[in-house]
N, C-alpha and C positions, 0 to 999 in steps of 0.2 A: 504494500500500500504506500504510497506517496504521500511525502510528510506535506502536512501545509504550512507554510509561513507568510507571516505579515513582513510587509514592509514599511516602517513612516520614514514620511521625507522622500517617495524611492523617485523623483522625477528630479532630486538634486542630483550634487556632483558625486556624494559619498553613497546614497540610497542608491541609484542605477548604477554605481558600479557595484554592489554588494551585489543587485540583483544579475547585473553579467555575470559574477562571480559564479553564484549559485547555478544559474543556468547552463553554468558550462560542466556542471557538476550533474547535469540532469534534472534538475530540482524547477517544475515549473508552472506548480501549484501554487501559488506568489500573490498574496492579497495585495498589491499595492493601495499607498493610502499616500495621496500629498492635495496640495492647494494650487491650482491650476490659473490663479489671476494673471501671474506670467506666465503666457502659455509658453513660450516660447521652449520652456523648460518639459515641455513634452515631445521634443523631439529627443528627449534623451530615454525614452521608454519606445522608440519608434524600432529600433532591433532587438531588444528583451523578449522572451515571452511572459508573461504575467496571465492567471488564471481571472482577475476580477479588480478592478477600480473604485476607490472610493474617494470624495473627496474629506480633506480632515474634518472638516465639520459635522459630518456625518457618522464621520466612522467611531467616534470613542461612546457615544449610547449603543449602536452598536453593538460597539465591543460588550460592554458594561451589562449590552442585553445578551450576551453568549451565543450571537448570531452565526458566528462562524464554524462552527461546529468544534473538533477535535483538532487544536495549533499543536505543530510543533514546537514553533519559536519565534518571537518577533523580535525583527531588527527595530529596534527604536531611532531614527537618524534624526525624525522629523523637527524642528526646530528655529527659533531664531535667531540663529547664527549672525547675525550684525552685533557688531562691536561698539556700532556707534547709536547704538538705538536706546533713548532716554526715555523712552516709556516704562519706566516698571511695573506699572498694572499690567501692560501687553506682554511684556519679557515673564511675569511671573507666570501669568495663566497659560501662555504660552509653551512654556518650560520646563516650568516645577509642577503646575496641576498638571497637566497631560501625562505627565511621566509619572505619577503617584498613581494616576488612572489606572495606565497599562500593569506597574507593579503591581495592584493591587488585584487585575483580573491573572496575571501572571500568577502569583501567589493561591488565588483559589483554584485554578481552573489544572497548575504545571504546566503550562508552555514556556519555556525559559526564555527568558529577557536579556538582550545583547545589546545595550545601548549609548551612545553616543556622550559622553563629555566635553571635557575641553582642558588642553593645556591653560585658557584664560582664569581658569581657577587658582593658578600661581600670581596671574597679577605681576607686582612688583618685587615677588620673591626673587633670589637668584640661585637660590637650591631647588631641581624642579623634581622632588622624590613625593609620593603618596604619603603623605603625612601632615597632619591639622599646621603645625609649626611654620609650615612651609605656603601653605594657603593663604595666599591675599589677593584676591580678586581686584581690579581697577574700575571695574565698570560693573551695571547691574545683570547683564548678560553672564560676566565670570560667576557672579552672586548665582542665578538661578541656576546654573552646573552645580557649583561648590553643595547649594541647600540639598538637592537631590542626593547626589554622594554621600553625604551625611546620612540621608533617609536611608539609603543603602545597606551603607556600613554598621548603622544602628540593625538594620533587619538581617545580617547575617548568619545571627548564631540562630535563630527559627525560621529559616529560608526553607521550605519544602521543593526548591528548585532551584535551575542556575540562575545566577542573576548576576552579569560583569558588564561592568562602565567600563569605556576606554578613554583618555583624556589625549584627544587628537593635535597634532603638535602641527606644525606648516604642512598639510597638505596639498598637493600640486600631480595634474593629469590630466586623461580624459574627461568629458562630459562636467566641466567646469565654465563652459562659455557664457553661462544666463548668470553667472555672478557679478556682472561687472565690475564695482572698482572693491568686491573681497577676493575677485580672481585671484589667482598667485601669482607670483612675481614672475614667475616662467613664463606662463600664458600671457602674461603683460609685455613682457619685453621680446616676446615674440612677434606679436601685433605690432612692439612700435618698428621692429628691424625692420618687418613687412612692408609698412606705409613711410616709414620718412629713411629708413637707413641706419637708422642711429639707437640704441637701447639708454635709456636714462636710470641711473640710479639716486639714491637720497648721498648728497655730501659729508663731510664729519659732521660729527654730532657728540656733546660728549668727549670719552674719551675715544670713541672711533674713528679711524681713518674713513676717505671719502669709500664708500661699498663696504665697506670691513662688518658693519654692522654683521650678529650670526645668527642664525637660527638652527632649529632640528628640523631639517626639509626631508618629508616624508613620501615617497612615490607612494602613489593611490593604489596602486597592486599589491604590493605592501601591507596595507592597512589592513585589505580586503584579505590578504592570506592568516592574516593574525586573528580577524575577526570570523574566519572560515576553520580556524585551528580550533578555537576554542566553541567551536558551532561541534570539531569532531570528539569533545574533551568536557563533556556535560557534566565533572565534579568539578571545577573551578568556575570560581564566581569569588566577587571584589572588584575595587576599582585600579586600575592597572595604566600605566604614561603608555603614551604609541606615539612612538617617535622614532629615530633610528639608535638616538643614543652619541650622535655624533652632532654637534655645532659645525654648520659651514658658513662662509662667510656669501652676500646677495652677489659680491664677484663672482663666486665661483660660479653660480646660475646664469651670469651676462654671459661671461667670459664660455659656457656651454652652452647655450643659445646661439652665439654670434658665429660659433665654429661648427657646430652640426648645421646650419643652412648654410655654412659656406661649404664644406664638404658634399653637399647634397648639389650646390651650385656650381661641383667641379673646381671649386679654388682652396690655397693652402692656408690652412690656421694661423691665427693671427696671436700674439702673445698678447697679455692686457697693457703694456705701455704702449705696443701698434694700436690700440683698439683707441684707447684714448687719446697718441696722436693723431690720429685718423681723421678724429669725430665720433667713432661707431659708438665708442663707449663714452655716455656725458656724465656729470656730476651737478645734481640740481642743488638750492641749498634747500637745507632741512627744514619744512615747512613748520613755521610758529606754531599751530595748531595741535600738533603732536608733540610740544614740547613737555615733557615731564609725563608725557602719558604712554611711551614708544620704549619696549624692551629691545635693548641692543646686545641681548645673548637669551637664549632657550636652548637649554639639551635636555633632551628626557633620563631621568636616569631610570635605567632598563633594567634594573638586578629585580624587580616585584615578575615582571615576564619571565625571565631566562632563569629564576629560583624555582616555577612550577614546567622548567623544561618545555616551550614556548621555542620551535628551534626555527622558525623564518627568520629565513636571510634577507636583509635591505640592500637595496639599491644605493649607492652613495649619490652625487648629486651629476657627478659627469656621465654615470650609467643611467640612472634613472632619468635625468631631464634630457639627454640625448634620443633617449625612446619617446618621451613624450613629443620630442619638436619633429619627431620625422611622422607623428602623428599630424599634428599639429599643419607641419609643410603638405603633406598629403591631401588632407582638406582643403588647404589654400589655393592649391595647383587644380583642385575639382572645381 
């Protein structure tokens, strides 16, 4: 028999690739559930197959009424993910209720619960380990991750099923294009190579050189194999970093952008002080807006994964965003 799973969120960037994941796995009993006002983001469910459509509004009485008969599991992705959204009423209900919803049919019903956090839960920490200590959230969006986790972590020792958060670090891939300016920096500075020539970075800031700034840049296949690992591993559950574990610097991402479409273009790679005599590589200054509010390093640290033997390998950022821009150039060239 074919297990069924829900998906929320599955018409973003993280939800439709869970559900490629799945489907490549056979699995294609798939309740998809998202909010369809940007449609556009239905072109990323247009190669999936999915058994059934809901939109979110609909779907958590629904759920709540036990409409779907016998889940497997549901991906929880669904969410809103803006950083810069100062509604907390909408951040909360959006967030923290929805996701109490699911635990709570999760909890009676045993479909286990696989869902989405956020590295933004650290905030302005610079230890990025699963621990209260380390939790400072910036914004009300880290706030409605962090409260959730909590609710978690408090429900684990009477957990009648799995139930594991992941706190998502720089994600960057396919089916990221309806995000516009949360796209990643990848998908960004491939756009602008496309249309003017030239990729722009943020200048120093701090104590960082002009691009130096780091983060833990995560390929989306990546995410999807860790979240498929423990979809095959149903006695772990807690909340866990997803990340690679390694800080890179946004150079490194230019600097692989600018050289896989030039290799695709038939011409020889360029080093980053060619890139930036050139022009190719610019340095903007660092916009007021984000001052005081912009981390200039995130690593995940990975020993809460690799302690429960979690053994997916990552992508570093010259492997992974190389595969992403020949994606990326492919679509361009159609």
């Amino acid at each position: 028999m074919s297990k069924r799973i829900i998906v929320t969120g599955a018409a973003g960037f993280i939800g439709s690739n869970i559900i490629h994941g799945l489907n490549q796995r056979g699995f294609t009993d798939i309740i998809a559930v998202d909010n369809l006002t940007n449609g556009d983001k239905a072109l990323n469910l247009v190669d999936l197959t999915i058994s059934d459509y809901l939109d979110k509004h609909d779907f958590y009485d629904a759920l709540l009424a036990d409409r779907f008969g016998q889940v497997e599991a549901i991906f929880h992705e669904g969410a809103c993910s803006s950083t810069t959204e100062q509604d907390g009423r909408y951040m909360m209900a959006n967030n923290f209720e929805t996701s109490k919803k699911v635990l709570a049919y999760s909890q009676q019903t045993g479909a286990r619960l696989l869902y989405a956090s956020s590295a933004a839960t650290y905030g302005a920490s610079s230890t990025f380990r699963e621990e209260p200590a380390y939790e400072k959230p910036l914004n009300v969006y880290g706030y409605s991750k962090l409260l959730f986790d909590q609710v978690v972590r408090r429900s684990l020792p009477t957990l009648t099923t799995q139930v594991a958060g992941f706190r998502y670090f720089n994600v960057y891939g396919p089916r990221e294009q309806h995000k516009g300016g949360m796209a990643s920096v990848a998908f960004h500075n491939f756009n602008q190579l496309m249309a003017t020539g030239s990729v722009k970075l943020f200048g120093e800031y701090g104590d960082c050189k002009p691009g130096e700034q780091k983060r833990d840049f995560i390929f989306v296949e990546d995410l999807v194999n860790v979240k498929l690992w423990f979809f095959d591993h149903p006695e772990h559950s807690g909340v866990f970093n997803l990340g690679t574990g390694k800080a890179q610097p946004f150079n490194d991402i230019a600097v692989t952008v600018v050289n896989s479409v030039r290799q695709m273009q038939g011409l020889a790679p360029l080093s980053i002080t060619d890139m930036v005599s050139a022009g190719t590589l610019e340095y903007i200054p660092f916009p007021e807006k984000l001052r005081g509010k912009y981390q200039c390093f995130t690593q995940a640290d990975m020993h809460q994964l690799e302690a429960i033997g979690c053994d997916v390998t990552f992508h570093d950022v010259a492997h992974g965003v190389s595969r992403y821009v020949q994606d990326l150039f492919a679509r361009h060239q159609g």
